[in-house]
C-alpha positions as CSV (number, residue, x, y, z in Angstrom):
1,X,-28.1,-2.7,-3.2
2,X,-26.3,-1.2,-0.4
3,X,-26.7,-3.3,3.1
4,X,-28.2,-1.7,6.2
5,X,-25.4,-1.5,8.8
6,X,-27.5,-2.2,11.9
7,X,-28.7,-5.3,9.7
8,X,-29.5,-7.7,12.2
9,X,-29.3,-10.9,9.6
10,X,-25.4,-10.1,9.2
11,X,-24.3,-9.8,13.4
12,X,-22.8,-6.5,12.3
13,X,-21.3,-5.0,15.6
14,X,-22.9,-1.8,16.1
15,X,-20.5,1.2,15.2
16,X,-17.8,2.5,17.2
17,X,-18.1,-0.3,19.8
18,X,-16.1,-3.0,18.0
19,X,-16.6,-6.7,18.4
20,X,-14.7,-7.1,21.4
21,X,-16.8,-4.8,23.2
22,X,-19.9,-7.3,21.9
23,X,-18.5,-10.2,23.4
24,X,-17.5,-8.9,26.5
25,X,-21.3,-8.0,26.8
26,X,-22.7,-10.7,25.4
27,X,-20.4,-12.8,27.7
28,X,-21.8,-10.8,30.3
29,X,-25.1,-10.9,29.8
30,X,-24.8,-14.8,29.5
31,X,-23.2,-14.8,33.5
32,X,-26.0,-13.0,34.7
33,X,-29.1,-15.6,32.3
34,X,-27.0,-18.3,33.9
35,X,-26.8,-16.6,37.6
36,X,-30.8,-16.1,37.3
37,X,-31.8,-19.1,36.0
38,X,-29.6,-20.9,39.1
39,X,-31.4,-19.1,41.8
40,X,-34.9,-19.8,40.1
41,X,-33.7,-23.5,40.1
42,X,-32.6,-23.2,43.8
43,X,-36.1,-21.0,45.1
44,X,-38.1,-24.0,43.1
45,X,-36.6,-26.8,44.7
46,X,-37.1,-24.6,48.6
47,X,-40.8,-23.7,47.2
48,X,-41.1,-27.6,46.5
49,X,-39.4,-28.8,49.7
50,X,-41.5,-26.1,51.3
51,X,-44.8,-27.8,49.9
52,X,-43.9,-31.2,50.7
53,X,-43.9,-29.7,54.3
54,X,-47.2,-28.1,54.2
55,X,-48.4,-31.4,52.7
56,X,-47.3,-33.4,55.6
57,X,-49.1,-31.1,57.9
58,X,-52.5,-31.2,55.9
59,X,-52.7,-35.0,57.1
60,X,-52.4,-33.7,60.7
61,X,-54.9,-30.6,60.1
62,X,-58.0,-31.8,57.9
63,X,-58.4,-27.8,58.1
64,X,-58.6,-25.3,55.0
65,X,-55.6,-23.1,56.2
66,X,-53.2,-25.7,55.5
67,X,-54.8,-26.9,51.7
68,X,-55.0,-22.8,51.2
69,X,-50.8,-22.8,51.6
70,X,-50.0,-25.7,49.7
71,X,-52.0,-24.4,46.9
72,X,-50.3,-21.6,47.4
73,X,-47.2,-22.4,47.4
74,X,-47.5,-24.8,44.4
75,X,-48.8,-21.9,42.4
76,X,-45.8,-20.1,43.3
77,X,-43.5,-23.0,41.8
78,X,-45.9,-22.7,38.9
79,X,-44.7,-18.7,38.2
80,X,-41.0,-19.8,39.3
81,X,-40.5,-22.5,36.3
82,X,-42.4,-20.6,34.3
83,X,-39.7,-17.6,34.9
84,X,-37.3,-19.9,34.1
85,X,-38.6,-20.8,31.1
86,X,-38.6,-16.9,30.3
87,X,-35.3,-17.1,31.0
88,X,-34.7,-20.1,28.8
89,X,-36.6,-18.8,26.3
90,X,-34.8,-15.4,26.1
91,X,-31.1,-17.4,26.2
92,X,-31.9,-19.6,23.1
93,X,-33.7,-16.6,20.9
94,X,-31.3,-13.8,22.2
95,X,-34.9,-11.6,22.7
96,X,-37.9,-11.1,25.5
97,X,-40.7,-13.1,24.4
98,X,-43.6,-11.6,26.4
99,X,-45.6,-14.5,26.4
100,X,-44.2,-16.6,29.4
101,X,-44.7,-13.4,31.0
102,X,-48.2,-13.1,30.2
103,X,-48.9,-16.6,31.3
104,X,-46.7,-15.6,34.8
105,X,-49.4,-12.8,35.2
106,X,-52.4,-15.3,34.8
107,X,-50.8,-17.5,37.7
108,X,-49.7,-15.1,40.0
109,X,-53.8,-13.6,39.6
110,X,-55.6,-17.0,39.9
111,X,-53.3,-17.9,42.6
112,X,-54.6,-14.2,44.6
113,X,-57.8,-14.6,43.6
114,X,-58.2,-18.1,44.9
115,X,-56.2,-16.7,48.3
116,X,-59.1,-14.3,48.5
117,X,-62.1,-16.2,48.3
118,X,-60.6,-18.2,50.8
119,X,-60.6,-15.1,53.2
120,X,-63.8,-13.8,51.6
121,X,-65.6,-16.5,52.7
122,X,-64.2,-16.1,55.9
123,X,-65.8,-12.4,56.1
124,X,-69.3,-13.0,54.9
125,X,-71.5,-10.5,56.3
126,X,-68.9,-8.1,57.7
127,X,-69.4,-5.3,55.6
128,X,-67.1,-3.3,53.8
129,X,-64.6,-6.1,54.0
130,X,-66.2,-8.6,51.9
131,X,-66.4,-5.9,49.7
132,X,-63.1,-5.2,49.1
133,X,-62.5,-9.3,49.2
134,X,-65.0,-9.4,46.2
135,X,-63.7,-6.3,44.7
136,X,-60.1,-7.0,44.2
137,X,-61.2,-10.4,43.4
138,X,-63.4,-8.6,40.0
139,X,-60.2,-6.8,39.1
140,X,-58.1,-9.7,39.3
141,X,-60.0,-11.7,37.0
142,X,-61.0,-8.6,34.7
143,X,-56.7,-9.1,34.4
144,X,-57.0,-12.9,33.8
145,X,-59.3,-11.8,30.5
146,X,-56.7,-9.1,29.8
147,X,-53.7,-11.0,29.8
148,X,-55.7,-14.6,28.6
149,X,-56.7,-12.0,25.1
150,X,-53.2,-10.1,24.8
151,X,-51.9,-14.0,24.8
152,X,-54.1,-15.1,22.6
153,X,-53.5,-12.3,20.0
154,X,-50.2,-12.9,20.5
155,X,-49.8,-16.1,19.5
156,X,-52.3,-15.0,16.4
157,X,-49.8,-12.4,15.7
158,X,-47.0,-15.6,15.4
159,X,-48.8,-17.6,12.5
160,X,-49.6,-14.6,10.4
161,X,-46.6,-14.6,7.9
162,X,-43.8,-11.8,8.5
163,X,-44.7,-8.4,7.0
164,X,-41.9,-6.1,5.3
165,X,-38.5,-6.9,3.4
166,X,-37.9,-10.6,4.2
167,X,-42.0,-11.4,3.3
168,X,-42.6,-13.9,0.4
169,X,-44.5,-12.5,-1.7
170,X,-47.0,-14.2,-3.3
171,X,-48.0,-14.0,-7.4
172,X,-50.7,-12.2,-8.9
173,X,-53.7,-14.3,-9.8
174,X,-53.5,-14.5,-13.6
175,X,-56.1,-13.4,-15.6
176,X,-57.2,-16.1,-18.1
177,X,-58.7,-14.9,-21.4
178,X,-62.2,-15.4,-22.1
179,X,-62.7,-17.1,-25.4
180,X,-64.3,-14.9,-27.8
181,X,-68.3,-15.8,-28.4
């Protein structure tokens, strides 16, 4: 049985590149994971200083402004681990995985959507801005279902057992003779 040469499985280098090439990329692309994942760890620890702030001043102003940016901004460190994670993720398996960036959609939409019934309440009656308040707050969480589904089949797609060449294949039933009456 000849083997593929792009074969995954056996790390072949892809042709006329050589392996030094590889590294030097793969190296590369290492620096840059590592340079992303350090300035998600710094804007997380700001975001989090940053609410720790906003907290401080939600004892001073019993008011829903400042509650409306703490919650903000701790949705925002919500999406920043969880693009670290991504990162993370795509390190260890050497691939995008989509889901963390599925879940990073979900946030990022609940957080607007909460941000906007906050100001829609604050437009009651006015007209065509309360509708566009409720409007983009119907297509945000039409995407919450959209992305909440694609995750869902997703991580269906994960426990169904691999398909093509590397697939266990499992026996034929066998067909047990019938005693003759």
């Amino acid at each position: 049985m000849a083997q593929r040469r792009h074969d995954p499985e056996r790390r072949i280098p892809p042709p006329g590149f050589g392996r030094a090439g590889t590294r030097a990329l793969e190296f590369a692309e290492n620096i840059i994971y590592a340079g992303i994942a350090l300035l998600l760890v710094v804007a997380a620890l700001l975001l989090l200083t940053l609410a720790a702030r906003t907290t401080w001043t939600v004892f001073s102003d019993l008011s829903e402004q400042p509650m409306l940016e703490l919650l903000d901004v701790l949705l925002l460190v919500f999406i920043v681990v969880e693009l670290l994670f991504a990162v993370r993720t795509t390190v260890e398996k050497r691939e995008l995985v989509a889901e963390p960036f599925l879940i990073i959609g979900v946030i990022a939409s609940i957080k607007e959507i909460v941000v906007l019934s906050v100001e829609a309440a604050g437009v009651v009656g006015e007209g065509a801005e309360f509708t566009d308040r409720i409007t983009e707050i119907a297509v945000l969480g039409v995407l919450v279902l959209l992305l909440g589904v694609t995750s869902w089949l997703l991580r269906r797609k994960e426990r169904e057992p691999d398909e093509g060449e590397g697939a266990a294949v499992e026996p034929a039933p066998e067909e047990h003779a019938r005693p003759a009456g």
